[in-house]
N, C-alpha and C positions, 0 to 999 in steps of 0.2 A: 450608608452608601452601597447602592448594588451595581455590582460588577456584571457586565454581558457577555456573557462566554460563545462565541461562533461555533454554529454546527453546522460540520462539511459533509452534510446530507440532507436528501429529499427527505426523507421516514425517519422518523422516529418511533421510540417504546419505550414504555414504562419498562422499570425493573419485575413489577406486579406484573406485566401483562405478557413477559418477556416467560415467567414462570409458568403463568396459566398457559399458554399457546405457543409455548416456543417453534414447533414445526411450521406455522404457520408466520412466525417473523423468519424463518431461512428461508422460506420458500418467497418472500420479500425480497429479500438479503442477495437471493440467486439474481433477483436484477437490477436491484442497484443498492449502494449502501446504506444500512440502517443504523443510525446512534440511538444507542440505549443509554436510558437519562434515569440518573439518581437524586430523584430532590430536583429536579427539574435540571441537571446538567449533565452535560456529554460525561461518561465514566466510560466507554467503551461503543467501539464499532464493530458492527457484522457484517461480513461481506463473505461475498461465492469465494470458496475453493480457488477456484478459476482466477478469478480479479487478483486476491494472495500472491496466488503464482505468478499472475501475469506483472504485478508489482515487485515482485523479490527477485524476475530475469531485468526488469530495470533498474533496479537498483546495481546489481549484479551487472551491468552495461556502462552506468555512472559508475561505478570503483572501474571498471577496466578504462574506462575512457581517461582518469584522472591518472592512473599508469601510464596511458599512452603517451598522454598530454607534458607529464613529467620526463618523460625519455625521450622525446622529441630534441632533434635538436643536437643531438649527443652523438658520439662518434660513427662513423659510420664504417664497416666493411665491405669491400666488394665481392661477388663470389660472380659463376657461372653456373649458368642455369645445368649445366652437366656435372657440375660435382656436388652438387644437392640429389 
């Protein structure tokens, strides 16, 4: 029985071909993400620098949102904008 495993990418590469020409799968990689496949399955994604970051400030958005989400609701103080 073989199992189909989804891959959440346009490009692909071999692990072989990831060795021979690595600069040339980043320079892929800089515009959209590349699964590198072992034995013909996804073991690993490359993606830009950029993309990383720009995923790990949303992540970093989703935990503050689940914070906010959680203390919603909860008591409240009043102040004046003058004694701030």
């Amino acid at each position: 029985m073989s199992i189909t495993q989804a891959i959440f990418a346009r490009n692909t590469v071999s692990m072989t071909d990831l060795r021979r020409n690595p600069s040339g799968v980043i320079d892929v990689a800089e515009q959209s993400p590349v699964a590198v496949l072992n034995h013909n399955k996804p073991t690993a994604y490359l993606i830009s620098a950029v993309a990383y970051e720009d995923m790990m400030e949303r992540l970093e958005d989703a935990e503050l949102t689940k914070i906010v989400k959680a203390r919603s609701g909860g008591k409240t103080v009043k102040v004046k904008l003058e004694d701030l």
